[in-house]
MDAnalysis code that builds the backbone (N, CA, C; Angstrom):
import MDAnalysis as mda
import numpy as np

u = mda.Universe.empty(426, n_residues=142, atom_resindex=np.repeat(np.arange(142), 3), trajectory=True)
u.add_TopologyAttr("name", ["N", "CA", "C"] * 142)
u.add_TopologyAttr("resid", np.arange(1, 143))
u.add_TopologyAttr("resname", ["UNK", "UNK", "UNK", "UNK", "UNK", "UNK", "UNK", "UNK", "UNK", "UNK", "UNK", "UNK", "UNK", "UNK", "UNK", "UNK", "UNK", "UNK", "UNK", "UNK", "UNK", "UNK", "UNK", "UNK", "UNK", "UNK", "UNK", "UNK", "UNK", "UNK", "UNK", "UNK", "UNK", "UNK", "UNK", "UNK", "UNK", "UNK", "UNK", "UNK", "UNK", "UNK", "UNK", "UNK", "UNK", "UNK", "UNK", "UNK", "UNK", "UNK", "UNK", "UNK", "UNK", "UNK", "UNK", "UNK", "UNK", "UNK", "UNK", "UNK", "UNK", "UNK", "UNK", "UNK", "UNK", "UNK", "UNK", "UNK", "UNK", "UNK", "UNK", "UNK", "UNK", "UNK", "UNK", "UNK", "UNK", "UNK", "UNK", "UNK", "UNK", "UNK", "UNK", "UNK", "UNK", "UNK", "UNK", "UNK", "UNK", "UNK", "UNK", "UNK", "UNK", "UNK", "UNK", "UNK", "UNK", "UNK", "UNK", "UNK", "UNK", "UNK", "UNK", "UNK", "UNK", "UNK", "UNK", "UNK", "UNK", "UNK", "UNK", "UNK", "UNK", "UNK", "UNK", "UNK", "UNK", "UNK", "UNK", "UNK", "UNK", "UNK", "UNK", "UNK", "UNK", "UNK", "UNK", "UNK", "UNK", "UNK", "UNK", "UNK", "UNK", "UNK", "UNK", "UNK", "UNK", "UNK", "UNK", "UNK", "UNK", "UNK"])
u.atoms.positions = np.array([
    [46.441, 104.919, 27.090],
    [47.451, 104.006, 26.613],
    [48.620, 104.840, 26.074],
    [50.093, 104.381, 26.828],
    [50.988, 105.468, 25.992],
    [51.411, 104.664, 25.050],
    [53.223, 105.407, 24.707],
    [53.807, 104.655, 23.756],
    [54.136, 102.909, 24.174],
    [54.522, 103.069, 25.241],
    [55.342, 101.969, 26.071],
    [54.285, 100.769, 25.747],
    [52.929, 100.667, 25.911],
    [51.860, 99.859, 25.551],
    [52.063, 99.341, 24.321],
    [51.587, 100.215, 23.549],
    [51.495, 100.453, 22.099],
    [53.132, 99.287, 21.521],
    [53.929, 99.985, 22.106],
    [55.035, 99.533, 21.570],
    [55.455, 97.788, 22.104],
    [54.845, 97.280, 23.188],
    [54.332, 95.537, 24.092],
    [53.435, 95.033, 23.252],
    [52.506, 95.733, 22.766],
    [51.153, 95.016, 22.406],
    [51.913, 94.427, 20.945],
    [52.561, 95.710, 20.160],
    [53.105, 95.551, 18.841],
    [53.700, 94.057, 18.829],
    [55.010, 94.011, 19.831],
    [56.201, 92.995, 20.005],
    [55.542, 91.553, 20.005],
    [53.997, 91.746, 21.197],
    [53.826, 90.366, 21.570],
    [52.479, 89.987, 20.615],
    [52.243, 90.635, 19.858],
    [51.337, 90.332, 18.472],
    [51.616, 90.100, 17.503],
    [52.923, 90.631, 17.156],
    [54.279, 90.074, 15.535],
    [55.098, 89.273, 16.409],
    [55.023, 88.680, 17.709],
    [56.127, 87.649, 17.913],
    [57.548, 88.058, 17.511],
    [57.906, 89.013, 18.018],
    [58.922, 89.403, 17.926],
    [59.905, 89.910, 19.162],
    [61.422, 89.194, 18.861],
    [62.646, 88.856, 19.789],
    [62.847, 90.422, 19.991],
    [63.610, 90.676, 20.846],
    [64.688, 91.823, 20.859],
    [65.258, 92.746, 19.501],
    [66.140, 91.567, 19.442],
    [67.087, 91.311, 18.576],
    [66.602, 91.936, 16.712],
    [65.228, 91.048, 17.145],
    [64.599, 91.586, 15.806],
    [64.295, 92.585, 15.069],
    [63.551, 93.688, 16.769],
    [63.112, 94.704, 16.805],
    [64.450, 95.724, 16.868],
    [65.590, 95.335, 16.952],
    [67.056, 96.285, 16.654],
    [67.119, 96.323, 15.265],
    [67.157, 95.415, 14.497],
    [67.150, 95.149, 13.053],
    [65.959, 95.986, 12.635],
    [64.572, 95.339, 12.954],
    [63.683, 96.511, 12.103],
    [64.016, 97.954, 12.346],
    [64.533, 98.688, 13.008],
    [64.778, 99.935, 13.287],
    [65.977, 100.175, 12.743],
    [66.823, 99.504, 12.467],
    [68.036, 99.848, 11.941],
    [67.808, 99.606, 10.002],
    [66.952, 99.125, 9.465],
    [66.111, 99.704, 8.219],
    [65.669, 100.682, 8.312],
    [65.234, 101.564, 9.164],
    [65.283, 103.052, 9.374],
    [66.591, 104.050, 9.830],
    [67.564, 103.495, 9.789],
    [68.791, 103.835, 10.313],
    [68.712, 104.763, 11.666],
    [67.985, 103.838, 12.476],
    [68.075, 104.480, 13.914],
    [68.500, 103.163, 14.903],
    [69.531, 103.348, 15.450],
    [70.408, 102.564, 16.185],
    [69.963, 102.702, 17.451],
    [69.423, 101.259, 18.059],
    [69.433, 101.425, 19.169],
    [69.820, 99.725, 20.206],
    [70.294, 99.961, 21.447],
    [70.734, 99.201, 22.180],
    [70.056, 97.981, 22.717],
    [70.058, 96.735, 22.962],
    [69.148, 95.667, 23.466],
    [68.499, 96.222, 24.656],
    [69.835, 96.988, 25.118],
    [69.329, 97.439, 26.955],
    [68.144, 98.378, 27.090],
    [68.700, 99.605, 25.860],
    [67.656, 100.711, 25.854],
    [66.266, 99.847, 25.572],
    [66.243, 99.320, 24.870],
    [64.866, 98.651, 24.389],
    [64.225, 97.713, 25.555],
    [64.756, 96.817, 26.411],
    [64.466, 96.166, 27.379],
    [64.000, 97.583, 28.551],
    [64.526, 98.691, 28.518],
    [63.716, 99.308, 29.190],
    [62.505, 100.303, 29.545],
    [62.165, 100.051, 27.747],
    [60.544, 100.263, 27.283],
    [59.397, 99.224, 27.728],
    [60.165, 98.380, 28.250],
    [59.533, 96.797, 27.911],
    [58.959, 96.788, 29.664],
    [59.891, 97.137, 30.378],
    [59.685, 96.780, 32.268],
    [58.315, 97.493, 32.585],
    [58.357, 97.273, 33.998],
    [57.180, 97.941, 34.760],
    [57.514, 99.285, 34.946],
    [56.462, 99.822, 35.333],
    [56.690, 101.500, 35.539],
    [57.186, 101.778, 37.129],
    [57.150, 100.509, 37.739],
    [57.728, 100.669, 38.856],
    [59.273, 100.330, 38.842],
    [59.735, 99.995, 38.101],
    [60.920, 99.288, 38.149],
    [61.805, 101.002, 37.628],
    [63.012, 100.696, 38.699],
    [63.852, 101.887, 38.440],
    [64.609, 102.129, 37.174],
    [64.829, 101.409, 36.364],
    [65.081, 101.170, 34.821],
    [64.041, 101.147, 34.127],
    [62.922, 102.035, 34.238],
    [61.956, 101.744, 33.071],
    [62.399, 103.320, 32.691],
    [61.858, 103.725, 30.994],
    [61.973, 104.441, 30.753],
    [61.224, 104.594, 29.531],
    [60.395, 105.568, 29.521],
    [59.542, 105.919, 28.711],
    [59.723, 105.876, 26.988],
    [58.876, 105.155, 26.442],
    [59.096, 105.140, 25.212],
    [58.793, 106.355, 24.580],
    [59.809, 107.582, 23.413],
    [59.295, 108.731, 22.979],
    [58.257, 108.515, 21.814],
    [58.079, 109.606, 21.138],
    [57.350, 109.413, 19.842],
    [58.652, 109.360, 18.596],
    [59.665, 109.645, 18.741],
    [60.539, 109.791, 17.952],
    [61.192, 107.751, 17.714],
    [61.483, 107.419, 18.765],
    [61.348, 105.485, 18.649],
    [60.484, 104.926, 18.250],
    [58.862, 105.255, 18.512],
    [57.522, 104.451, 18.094],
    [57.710, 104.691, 16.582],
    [57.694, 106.284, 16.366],
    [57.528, 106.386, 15.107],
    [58.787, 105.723, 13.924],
    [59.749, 105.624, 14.414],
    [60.588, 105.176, 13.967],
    [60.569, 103.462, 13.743],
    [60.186, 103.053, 14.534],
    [59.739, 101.234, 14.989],
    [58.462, 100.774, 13.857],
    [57.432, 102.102, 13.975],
    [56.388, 101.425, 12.967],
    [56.873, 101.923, 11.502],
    [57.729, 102.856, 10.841],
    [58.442, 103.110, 10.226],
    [59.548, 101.860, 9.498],
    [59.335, 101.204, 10.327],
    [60.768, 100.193, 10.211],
    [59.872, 98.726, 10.107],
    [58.998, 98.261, 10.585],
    [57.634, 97.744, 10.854],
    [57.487, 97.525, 9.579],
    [57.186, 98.570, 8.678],
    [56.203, 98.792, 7.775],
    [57.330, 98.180, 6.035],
    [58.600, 98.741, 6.580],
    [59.629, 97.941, 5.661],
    [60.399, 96.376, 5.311],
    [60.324, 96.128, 6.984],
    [60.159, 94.576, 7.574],
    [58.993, 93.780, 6.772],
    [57.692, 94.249, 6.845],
    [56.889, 93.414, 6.314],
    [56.361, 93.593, 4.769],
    [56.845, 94.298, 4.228],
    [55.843, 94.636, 2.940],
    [57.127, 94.968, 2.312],
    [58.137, 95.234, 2.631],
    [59.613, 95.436, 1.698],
    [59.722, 96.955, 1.096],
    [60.366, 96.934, 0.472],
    [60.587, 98.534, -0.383],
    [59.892, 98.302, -2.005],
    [60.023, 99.378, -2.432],
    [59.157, 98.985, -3.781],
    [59.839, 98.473, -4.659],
    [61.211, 98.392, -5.100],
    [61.884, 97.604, -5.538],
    [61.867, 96.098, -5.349],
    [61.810, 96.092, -3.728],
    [61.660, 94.742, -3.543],
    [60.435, 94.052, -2.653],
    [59.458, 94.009, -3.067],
    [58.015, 93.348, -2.383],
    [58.090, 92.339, -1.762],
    [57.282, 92.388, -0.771],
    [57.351, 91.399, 0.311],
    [55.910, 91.005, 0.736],
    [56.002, 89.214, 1.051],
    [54.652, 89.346, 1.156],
    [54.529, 88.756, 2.710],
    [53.952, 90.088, 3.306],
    [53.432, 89.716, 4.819],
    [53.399, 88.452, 5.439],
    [52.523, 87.878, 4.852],
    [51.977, 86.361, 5.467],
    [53.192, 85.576, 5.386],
    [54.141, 85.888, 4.619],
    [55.578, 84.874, 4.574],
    [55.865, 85.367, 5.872],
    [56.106, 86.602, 5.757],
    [57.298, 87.010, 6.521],
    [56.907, 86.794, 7.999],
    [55.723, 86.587, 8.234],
    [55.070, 86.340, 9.767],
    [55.097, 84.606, 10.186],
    [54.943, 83.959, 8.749],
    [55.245, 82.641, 8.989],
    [56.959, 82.439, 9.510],
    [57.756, 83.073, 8.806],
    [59.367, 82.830, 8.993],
    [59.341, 83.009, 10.634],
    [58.676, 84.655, 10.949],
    [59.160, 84.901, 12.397],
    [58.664, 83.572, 13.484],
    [57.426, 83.448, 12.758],
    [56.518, 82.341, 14.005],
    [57.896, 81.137, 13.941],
    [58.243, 80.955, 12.527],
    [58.785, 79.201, 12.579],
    [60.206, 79.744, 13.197],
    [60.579, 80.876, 13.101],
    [61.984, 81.256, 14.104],
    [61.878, 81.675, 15.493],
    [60.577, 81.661, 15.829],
    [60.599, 81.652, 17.348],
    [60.358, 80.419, 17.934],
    [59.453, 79.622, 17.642],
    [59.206, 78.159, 17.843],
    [60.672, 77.291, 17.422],
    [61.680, 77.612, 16.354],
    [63.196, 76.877, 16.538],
    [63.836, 77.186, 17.774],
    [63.374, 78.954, 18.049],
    [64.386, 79.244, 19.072],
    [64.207, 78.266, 20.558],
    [62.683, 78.350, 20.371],
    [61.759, 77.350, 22.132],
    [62.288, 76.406, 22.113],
    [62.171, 75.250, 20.815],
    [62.578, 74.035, 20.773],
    [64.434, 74.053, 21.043],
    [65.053, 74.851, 20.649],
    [66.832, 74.842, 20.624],
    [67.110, 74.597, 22.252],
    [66.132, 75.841, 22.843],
    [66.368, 76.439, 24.085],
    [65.361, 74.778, 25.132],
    [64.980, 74.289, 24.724],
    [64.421, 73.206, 25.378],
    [65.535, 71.691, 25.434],
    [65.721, 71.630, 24.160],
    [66.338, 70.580, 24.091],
    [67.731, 70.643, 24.948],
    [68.437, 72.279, 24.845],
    [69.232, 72.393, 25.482],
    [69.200, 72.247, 27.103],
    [68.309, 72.492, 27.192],
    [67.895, 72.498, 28.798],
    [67.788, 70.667, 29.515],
    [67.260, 70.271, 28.586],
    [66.898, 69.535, 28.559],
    [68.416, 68.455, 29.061],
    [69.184, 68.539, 27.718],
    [70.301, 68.015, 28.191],
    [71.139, 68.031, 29.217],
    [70.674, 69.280, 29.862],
    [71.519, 69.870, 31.351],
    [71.510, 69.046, 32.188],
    [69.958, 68.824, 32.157],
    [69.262, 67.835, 32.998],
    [69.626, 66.987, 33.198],
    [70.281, 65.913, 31.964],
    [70.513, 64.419, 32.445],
    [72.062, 64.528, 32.507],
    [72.686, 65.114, 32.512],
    [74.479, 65.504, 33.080],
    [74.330, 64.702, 34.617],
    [75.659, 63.930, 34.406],
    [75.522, 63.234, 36.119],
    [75.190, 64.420, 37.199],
    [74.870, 64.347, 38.145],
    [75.231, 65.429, 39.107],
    [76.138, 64.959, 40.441],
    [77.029, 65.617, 40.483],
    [77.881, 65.068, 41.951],
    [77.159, 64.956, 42.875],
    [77.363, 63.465, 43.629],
    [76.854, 63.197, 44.842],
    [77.117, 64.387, 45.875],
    [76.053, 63.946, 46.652],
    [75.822, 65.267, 47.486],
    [76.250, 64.460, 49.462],
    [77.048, 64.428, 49.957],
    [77.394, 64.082, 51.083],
    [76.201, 64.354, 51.968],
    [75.215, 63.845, 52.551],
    [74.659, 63.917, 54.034],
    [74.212, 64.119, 55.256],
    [74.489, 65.276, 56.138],
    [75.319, 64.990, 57.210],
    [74.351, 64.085, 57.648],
    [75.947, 63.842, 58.722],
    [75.245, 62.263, 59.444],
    [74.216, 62.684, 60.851],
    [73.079, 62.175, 61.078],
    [72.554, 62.791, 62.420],
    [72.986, 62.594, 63.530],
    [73.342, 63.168, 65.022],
    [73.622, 63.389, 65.927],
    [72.923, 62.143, 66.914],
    [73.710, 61.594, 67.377],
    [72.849, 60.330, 68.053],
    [72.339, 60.303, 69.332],
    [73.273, 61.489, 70.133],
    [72.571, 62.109, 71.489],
    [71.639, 63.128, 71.432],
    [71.371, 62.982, 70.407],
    [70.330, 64.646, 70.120],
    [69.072, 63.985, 70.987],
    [68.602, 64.802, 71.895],
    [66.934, 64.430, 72.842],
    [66.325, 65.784, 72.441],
    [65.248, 65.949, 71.887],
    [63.949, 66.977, 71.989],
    [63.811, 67.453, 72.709],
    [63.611, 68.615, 72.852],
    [63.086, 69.432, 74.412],
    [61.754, 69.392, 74.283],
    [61.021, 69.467, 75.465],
    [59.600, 69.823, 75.382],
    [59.201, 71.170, 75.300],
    [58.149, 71.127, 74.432],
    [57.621, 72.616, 74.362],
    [56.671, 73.131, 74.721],
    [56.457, 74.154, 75.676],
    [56.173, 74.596, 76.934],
    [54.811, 75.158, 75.594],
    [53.547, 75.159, 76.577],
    [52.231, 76.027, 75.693],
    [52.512, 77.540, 75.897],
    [52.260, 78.034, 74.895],
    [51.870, 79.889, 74.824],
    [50.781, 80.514, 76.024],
    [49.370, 79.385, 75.650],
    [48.176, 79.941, 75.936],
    [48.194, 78.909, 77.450],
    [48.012, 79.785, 78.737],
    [47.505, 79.877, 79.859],
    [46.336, 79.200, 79.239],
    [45.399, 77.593, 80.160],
    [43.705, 77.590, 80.314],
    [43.581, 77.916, 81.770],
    [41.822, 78.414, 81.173],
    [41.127, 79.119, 81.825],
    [40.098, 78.654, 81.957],
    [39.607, 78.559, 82.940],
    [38.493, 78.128, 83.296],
    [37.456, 79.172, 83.056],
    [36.017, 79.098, 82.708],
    [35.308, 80.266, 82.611],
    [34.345, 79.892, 83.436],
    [33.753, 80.481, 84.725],
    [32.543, 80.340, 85.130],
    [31.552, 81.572, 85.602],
    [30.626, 81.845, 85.477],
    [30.056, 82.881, 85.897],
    [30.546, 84.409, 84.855],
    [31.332, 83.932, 83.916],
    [31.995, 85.279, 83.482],
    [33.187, 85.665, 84.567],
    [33.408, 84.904, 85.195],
    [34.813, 85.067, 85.974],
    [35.801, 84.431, 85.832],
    [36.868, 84.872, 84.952],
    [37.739, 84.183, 84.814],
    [39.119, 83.312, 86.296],
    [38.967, 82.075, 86.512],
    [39.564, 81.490, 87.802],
    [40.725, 80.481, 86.818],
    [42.237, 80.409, 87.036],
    [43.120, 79.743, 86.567],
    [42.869, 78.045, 86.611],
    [43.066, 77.574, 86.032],
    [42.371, 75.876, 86.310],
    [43.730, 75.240, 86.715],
])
């Protein structure tokens, strides 16, 4: 299992966006791009994948670890902070549904027809397979 795992399993077990995971890392003051991060995330076949280092993981669970439990000044208690993300990903489904949703019932412009061809005749279609008669193990055309 490398980093790239490690770093999927993390995202899709804290329910966590993109967006989010830029923010927790930037409590570690390490800046990084939606794009760069989407390409920890792809297949290893895909020509944009790119290996997650130890210098990002460590930095991510670093940042992880401030996200959920806070600084010592300011304490944080886990189980909130996992409830907020859950109830801000489930707003985001529902936003992103309803919106969709509305797309849906938008009139849609009639769609013209075409009209069918009234001399159109079918051709017949000729068979592939030759029969054969089989007798004796000798094949004779029927």
């Amino acid at each position: 299992m490398n980093n790239n795992d490690v770093f999927k399993k993390l995202r899709v077990a804290l329910q966590l966006r993109d967006d989010q995971i830029v923010e927790i890392l930037e409590l570690v003051d390490f800046r990084i791009s939606k794009a760069e991060l989407g390409a920890f995330f792809r297949n290893p076949d895909h020509p944009n994948y790119m290996d997650c280092g130890d210098q990002v993981l460590r930095n991510f669970l670093n940042g992880l670890i401030i996200h959920l439990r806070g600084t010592k000044e300011n304490p944080k208690n886990v189980q909130e902070v996992l409830a907020q993300n859950k109830a801000a990903l489930s707003k985001n489904k529902a936003e992103k549904t309803k919106k969709s949703n509305s797309d849906n019932t938008k009139a849609k412009p009639a769609v013209k027809k075409p009209i069918p061809k009234k001399n159109y005749k079918s051709k017949k279609v000729e068979p592939i397979v030759e029969k054969f008669k089989f007798s004796n193990g000798k094949n004779k055309k029927a």
